[in-house]
C-alpha positions in Angstrom: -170.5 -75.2 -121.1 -167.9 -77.8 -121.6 -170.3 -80.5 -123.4 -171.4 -77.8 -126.9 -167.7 -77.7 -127.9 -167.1 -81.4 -127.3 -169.9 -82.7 -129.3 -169.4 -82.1 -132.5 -165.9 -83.4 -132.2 -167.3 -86.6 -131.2 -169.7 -86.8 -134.1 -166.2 -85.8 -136.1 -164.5 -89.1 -135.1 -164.7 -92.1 -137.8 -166.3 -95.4 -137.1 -163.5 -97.7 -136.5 -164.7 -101.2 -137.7 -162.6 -104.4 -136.7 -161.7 -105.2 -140.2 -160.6 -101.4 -140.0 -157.7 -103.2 -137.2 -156.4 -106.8 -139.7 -154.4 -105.0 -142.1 -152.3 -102.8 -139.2 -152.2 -105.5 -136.8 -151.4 -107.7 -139.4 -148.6 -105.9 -141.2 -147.2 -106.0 -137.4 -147.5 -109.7 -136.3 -145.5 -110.5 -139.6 -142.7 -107.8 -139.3 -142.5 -108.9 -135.9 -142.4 -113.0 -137.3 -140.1 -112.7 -139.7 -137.8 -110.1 -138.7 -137.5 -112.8 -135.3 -135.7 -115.7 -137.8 -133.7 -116.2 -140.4 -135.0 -116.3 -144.4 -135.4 -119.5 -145.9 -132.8 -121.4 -147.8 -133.4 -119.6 -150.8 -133.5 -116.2 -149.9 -130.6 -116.5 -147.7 -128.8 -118.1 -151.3 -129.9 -115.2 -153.4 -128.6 -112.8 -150.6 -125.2 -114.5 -150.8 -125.1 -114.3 -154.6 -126.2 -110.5 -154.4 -123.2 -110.0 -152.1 -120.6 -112.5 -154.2 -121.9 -109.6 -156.9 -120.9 -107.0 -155.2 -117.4 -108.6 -154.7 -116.8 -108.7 -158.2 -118.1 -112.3 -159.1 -119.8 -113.0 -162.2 -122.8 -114.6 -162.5 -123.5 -117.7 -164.2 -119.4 -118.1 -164.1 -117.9 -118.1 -160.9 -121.9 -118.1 -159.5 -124.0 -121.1 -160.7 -127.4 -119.5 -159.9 -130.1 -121.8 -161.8 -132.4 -118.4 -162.7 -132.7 -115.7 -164.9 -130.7 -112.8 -163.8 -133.4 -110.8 -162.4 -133.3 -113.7 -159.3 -129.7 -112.5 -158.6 -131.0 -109.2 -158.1 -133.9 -109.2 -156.3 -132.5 -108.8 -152.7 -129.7 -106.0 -153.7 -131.3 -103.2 -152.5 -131.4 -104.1 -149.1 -127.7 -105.4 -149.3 -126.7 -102.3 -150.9 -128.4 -100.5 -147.5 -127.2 -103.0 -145.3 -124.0 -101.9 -146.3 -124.8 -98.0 -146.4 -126.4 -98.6 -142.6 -123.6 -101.0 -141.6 -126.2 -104.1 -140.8 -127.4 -107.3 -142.1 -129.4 -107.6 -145.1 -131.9 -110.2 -143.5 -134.5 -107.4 -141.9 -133.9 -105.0 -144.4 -135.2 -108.0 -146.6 -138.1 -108.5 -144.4 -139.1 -105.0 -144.4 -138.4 -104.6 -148.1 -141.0 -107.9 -148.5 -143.6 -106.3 -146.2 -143.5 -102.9 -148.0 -143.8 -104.0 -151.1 -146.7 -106.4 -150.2 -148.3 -103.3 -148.8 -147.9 -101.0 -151.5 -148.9 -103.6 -153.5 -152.4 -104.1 -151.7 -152.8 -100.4 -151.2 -152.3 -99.7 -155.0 -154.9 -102.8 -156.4 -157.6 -101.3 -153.3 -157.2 -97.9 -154.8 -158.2 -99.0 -158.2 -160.8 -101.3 -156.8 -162.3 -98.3 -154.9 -161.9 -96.1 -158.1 -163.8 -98.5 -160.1 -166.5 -99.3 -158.3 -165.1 -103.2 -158.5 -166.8 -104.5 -155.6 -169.5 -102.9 -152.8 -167.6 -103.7 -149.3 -163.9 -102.5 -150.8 -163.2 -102.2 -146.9 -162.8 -105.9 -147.2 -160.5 -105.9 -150.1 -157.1 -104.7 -148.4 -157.0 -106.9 -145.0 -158.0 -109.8 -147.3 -155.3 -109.7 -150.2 -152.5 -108.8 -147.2 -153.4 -111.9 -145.5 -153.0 -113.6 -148.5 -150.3 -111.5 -150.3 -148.4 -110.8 -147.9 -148.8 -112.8 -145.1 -149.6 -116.7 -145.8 -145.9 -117.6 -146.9 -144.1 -119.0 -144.1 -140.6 -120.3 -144.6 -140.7 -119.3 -148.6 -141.5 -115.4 -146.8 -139.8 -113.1 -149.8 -139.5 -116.4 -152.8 -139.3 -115.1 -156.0 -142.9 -116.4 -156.4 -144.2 -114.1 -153.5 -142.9 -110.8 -155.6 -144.0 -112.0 -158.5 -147.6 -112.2 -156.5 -147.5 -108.7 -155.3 -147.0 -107.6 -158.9 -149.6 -109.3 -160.5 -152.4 -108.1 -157.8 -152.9 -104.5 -159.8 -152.4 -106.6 -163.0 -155.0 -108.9 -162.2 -157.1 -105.6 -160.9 -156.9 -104.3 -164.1 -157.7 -107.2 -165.9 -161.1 -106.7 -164.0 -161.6 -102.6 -164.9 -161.2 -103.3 -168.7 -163.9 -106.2 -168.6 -166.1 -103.4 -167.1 -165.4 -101.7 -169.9 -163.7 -98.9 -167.9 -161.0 -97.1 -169.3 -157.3 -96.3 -168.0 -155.4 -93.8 -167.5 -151.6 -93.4 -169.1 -150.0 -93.7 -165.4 -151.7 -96.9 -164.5 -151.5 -98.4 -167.8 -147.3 -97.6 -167.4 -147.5 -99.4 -163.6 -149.5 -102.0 -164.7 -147.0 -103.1 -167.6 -144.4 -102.9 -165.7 -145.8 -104.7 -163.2 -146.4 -107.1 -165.8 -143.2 -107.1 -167.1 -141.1 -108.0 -163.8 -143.8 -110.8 -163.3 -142.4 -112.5 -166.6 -138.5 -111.6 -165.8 -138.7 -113.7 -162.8 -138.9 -116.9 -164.3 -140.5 -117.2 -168.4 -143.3 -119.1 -167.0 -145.0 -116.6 -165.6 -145.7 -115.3 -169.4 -148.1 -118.2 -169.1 -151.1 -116.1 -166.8 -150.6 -112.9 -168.7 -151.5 -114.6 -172.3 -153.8 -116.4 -170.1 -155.7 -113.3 -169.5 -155.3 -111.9 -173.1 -156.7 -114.8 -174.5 -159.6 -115.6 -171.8 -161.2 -112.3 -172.8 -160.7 -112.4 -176.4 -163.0 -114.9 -176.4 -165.2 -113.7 -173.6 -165.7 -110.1 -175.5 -165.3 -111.9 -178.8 -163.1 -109.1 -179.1 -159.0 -109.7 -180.2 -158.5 -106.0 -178.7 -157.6 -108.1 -174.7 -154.6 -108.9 -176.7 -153.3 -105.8 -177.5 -154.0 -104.1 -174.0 -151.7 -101.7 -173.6 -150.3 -102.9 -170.6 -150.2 -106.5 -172.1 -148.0 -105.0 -174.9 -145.4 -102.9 -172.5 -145.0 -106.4 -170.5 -144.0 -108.5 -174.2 -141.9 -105.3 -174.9 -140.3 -105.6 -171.6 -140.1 -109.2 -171.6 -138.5 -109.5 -174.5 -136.1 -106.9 -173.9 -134.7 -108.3 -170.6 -133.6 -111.7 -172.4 -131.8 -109.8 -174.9 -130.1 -108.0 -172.5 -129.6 -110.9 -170.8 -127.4 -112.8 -173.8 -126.1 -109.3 -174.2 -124.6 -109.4 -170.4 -124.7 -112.6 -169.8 -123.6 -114.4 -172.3 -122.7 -117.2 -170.0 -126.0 -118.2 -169.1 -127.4 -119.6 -172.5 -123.7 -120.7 -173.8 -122.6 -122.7 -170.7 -125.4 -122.9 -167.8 -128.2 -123.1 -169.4 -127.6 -126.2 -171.5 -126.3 -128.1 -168.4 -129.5 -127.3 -167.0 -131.5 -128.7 -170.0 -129.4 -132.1 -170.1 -130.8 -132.7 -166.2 -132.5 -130.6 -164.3 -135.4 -129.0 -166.6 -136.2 -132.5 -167.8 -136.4 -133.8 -164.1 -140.4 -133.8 -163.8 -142.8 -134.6 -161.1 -145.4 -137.2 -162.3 -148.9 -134.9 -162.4 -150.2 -136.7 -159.4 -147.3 -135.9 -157.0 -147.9 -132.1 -158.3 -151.1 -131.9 -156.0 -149.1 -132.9 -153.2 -148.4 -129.7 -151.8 -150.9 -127.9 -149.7 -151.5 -125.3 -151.7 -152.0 -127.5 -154.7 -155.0 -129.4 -153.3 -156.5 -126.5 -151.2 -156.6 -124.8 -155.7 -158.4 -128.1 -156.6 -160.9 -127.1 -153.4 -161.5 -124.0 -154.0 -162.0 -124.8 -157.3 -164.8 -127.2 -157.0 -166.5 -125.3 -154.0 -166.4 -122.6 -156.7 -167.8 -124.1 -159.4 -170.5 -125.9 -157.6 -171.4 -122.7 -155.5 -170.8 -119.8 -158.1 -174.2 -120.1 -160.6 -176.8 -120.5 -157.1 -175.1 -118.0 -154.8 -172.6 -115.8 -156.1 -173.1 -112.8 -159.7 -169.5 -113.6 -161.2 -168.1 -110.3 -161.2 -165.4 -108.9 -162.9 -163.2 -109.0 -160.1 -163.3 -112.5 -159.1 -163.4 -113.8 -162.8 -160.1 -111.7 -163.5 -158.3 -113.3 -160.0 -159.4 -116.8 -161.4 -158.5 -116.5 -164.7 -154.7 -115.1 -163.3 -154.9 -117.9 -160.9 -155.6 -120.9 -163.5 -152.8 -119.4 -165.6 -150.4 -119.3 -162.4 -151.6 -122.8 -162.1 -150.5 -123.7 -165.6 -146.7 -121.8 -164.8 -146.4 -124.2 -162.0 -147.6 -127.5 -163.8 -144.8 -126.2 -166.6 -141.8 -126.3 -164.3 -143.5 -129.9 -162.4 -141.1 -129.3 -159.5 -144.1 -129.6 -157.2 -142.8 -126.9 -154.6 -144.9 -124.9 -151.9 -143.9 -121.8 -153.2 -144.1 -122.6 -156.8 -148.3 -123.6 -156.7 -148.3 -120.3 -153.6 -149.4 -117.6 -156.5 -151.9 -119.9 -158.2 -153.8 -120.6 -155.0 -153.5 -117.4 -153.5 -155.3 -115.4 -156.1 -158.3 -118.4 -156.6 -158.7 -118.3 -152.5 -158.8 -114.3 -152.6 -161.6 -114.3 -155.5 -164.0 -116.4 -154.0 -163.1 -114.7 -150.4 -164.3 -111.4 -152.3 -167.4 -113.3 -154.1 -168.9 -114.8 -151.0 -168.3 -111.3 -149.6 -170.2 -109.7 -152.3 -172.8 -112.2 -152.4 -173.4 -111.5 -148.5 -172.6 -108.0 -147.9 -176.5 -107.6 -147.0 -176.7 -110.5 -144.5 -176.7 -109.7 -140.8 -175.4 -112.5 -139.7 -171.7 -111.9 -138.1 -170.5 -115.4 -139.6 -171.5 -114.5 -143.3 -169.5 -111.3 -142.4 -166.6 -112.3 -140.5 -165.9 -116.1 -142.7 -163.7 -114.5 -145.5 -161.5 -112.7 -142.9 -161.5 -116.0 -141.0 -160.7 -118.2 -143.8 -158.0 -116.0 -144.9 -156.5 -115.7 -141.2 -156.6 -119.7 -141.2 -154.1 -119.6 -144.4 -152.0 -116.8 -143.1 -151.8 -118.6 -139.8 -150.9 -122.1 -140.9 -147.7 -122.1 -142.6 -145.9 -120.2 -139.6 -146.5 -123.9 -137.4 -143.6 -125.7 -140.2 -141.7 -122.4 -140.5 -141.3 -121.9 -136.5 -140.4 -126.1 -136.6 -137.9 -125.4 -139.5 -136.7 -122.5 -137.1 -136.4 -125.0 -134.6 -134.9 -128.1 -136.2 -132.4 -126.2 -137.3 -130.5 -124.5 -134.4 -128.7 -127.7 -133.3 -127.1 -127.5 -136.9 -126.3 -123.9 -136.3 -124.7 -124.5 -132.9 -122.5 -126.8 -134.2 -121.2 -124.4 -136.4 -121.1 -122.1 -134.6 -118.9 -123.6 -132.1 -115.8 -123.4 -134.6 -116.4 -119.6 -134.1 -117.3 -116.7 -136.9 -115.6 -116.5 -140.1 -115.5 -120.4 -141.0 -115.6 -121.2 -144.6 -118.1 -123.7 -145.1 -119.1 -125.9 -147.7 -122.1 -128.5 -149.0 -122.2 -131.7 -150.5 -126.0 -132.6 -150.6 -128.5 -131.9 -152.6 -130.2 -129.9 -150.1 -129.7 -126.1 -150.1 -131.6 -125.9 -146.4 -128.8 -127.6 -145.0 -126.2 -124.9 -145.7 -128.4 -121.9 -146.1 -129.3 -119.7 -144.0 -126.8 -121.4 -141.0 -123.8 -120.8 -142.5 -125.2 -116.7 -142.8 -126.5 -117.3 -139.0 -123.3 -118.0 -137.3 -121.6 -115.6 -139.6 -119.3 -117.7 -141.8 -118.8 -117.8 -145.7 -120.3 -120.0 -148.0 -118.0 -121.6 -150.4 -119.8 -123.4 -153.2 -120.1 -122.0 -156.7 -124.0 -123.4 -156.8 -126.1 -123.5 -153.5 -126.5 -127.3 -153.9 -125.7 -130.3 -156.2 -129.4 -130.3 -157.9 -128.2 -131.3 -161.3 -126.7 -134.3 -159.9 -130.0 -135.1 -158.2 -131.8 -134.8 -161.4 -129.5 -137.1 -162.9 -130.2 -139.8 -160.7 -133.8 -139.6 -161.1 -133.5 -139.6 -164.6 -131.1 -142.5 -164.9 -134.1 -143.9 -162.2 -137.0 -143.0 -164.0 -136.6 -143.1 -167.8 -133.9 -145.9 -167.8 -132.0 -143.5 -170.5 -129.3 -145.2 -172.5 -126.7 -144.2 -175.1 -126.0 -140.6 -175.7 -128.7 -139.3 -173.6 -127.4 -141.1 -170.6 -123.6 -140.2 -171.4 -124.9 -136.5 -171.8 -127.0 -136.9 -168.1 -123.8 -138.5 -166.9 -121.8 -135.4 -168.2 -123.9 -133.0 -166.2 -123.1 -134.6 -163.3 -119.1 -135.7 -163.6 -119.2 -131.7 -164.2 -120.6 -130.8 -161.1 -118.5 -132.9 -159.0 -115.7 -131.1 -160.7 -117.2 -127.9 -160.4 -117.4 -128.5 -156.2 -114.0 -130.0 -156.6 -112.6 -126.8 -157.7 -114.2 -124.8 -155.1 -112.3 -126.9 -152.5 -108.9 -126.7 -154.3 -109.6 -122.4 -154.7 -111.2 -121.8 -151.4 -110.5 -124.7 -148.9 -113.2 -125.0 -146.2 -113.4 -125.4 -142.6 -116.1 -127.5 -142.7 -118.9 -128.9 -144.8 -122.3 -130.3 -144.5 -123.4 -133.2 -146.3 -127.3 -135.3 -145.6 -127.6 -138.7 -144.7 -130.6 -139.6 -147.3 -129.8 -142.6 -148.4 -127.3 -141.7 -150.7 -123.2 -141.7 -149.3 -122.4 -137.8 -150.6 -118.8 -137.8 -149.6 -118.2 -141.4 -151.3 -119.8 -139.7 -154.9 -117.6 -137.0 -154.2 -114.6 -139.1 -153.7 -114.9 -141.2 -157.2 -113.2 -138.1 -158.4 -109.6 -139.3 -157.3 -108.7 -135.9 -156.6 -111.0 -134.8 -154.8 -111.2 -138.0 -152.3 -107.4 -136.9 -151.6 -108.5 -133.5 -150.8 -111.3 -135.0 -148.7 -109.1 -137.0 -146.7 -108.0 -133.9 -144.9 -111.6 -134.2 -143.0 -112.9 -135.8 -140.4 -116.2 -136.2 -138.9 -117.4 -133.8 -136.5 -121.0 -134.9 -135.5 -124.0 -136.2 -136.6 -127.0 -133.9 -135.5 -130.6 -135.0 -136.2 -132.8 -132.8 -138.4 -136.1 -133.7 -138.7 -136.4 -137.3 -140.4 -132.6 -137.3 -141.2 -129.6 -136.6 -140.2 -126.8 -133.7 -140.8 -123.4 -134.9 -140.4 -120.8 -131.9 -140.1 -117.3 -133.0 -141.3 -114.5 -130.5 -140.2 -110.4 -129.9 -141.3 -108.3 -132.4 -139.4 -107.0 -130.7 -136.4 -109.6 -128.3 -135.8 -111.9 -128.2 -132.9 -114.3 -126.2 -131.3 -113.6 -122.9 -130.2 -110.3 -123.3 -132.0 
């Protein structure tokens, strides 16, 4: 009697697959990461900035951020409910990053499911989280990472027009402002969205790609934010921004030291196991055209700003990795062989996995600096003369003291060096380069003089930091009130902590 009624709620119960388990477990293993260490240096930066905000601070005047407004912002909400809940804003940061990354993935699966985009969509949402959401490391929650999560609908629905699929009001609104935010993070990001216009204007011979509706309410929105930008932050193009061109944006990475980065060469191989693999094996769908066509133009944003950062190439390599993951999917979704069907989720668990090795040593490296500091007790004002935003942030956020500098590090004056290195510049060029930097020195001059630190941080690199700083007379007399406090190895160099004469430890 007892087996009839069981039965058919046996036969009831889904299959649950093991791809079914990535994305939960996944989600979980990076909550639990991430919400175990501190943000990098720039997140932990941005988070001071939105707080400095909040205090009544104005940006690009008494802050120095080097971004467009929009970076200023991007971590408020969580220190706006940090506050509400009476916490830090670090995990409400991590679980801001996850969510969004999941919503994100969640959203683009729904339209690839709708759409008929690809014939294993099970596959879809474990892949792009482990990619997405997962294979950031220390840059967890950059600027680059959101603007990722954004453009994985865009890029989605790049892929449902070249099927000649129409869409609906509501997704053409989320799309274009998805879009949109993409391009206020930083202008070069414009770069894959004309990118996209363009490739299939001249795929469907067709200038109709241009005017996609979504397309059009990202221009509208783009262009909009920069006028509201001059409108509320006048300071930005009248004082910052010029500095900034004099130095910094000219301060360019020859092309060869751009593939540098891991994520730089692992685009270039992708790239040619694609195109020597793509015509035998794989139909080029729409989807995986549309993710390589976002991902050359992501790849064109980071050769335009020639920093040659991890995060920076992240986006580019992300979404070329993802397409051919999906391809080779597709192109084996009848084989029977496990590894045809578990490679892609293997592949993509090898880039999730790999960064957290340097971001766990980061973690590491860095907690002798952050003992040292935290030794004085919480509260300390602390300051940094380097070049290197790691070496302040996150610590001084870790053991709880204040952060004193108008701008998170002196990377103008870096760029001027380089400059004065590397294009031997002469006459007014090189007394406009020199300008930039006699300015920054003053600039951290007066943050001593208005809020006198405990304690600052400066780099041995090769270059005597507290000597440049003292050529300002004024400021060598104000740094004469300091005296070494250690020296504490950090990876290939050293930290050296200075602290006010007559404090110690615990004092």
């Amino acid at each position: 009697m007892t087996d009839m009624p069981l039965t058919p709620a046996r036969r009831a119960l889904p299959r649950l697959a093991l791809a079914d388990l990535v994305l939960p477990v996944t989600v979980l293993v990076i909550l639990a990461l991430h919400l175990s260490g501190p943000p990098g240096p720039d997140v932990a930066w941005l988070t001071t900035v939105s707080e400095r905000i909040l205090a009544g601070q104005q940006l690009y005047e008494q802050i120095l951020e080097s971004n467009p407004p929009i970076a200023a912002f991007l971590y408020m909400p969580a220190v706006l409910l940090g506050r509400l809940l009476g916490t830090a804003p670090e995990p409400l940061i991590v679980l801001q990053t996850v969510g969004l990354a999941l919503a994100s993935v969640l959203y683009a699966t729904r339209l690839v499911r709708r759409y008929g985009l690809i014939a294993r969509p099970e596959i879809f949402a474990p892949l792009a989280f482990m990619l997405v959401g997962a294979a950031w490391g220390m840059d967890f929650a950059q600027r680059e990472h959101f603007v990722t999560m954004a453009l994985l609908p865009v890029a989605v629905g790049a892929a449902i027009r070249a099927k000649g699929e129409r869409l609906p009001l509501g997704t053409i609104l989320v799309l274009g402002l998805l879009a949109g935010f993409a391009a206020w993070v930083k202008p070069y990001f414009v770069l894959p969205l004309v990118g996209v216009g363009l490739f299939y204007a001249v795929r469907l011979r067709s200038i109709r790609p241009l005017f996609w509706p979504e397309l059009l309410i990202a221009a509208g929105l783009f262009l909009a934010y920069w006028a509201l930008t001059a409108l509320y932050f006048p300071a930005y193009f009248g004082t910052l921004f010029p500095k900034l061109a004099v130095a910094y944006v000219p301060d360019r990475r020859p092309l060869w030291m751009m593939f540098i980065a891991i994520p730089a060469s692992g685009f270039v191989g992708v790239g040619l196991i694609a195109l020597l693999t793509a015509r035998q094996h794989f139909r080029l769908s729409p989807l995986f055209l549309a993710f390589a066509v976002m991902a050359l133009g992501l790849m064109a944003s980071y050769l335009a700003q020639s920093k040659g950062y991890f995060y920076q190439v992240m986006p580019a390599f992300t979404f070329l990795l993802l397409g051919y993951l999906l391809a080779f999917a597709e192109a084996n979704r009848q084989s029977i062989r496990l590894f045809d069907k578990a490679l892609p989720l293997g592949v993509a668990l090898f880039f999730a996995v790999l960064p957290i090795q340097q971001l766990l040593e980061v973690w590491k490296g860095r907690v002798p600096v952050v003992e040292h500091l935290a030794s004085f007790g919480p509260g300390r004002l602390v300051a940094n003369i380097s070049s290197d935003i790691g070496l302040a942030n996150p610590a001084i956020r870790q053991v709880g003291g204040s952060f004193i500098n108008s701008a998170p590090a002196m990377l103008t004056t870096l760029s001027a060096w380089r400059l004065r290195a590397d294009t031997q510049a002469r006459g007014a060029a090189l007394e406009r380069i020199n300008a930039v930097e006699i300015d920054e020195r003053a600039t951290l001059r007066e943050d001593f003089k208005r809020t006198p630190p405990d304690l600052f941080v400066t780099s041995q690199d090769g270059f005597d930091w507290v000597g440049w700083a003292a050529e300002d007379p004024e400021f060598g007399a104000i740094l004469a009130g300091y005296e070494k406090s250690a020296d504490i190895q950090f990876f290939n160099e050293y930290v050296t902590v200075f602290r006010r004469k007559g404090l110690v430890p615990g004092g």
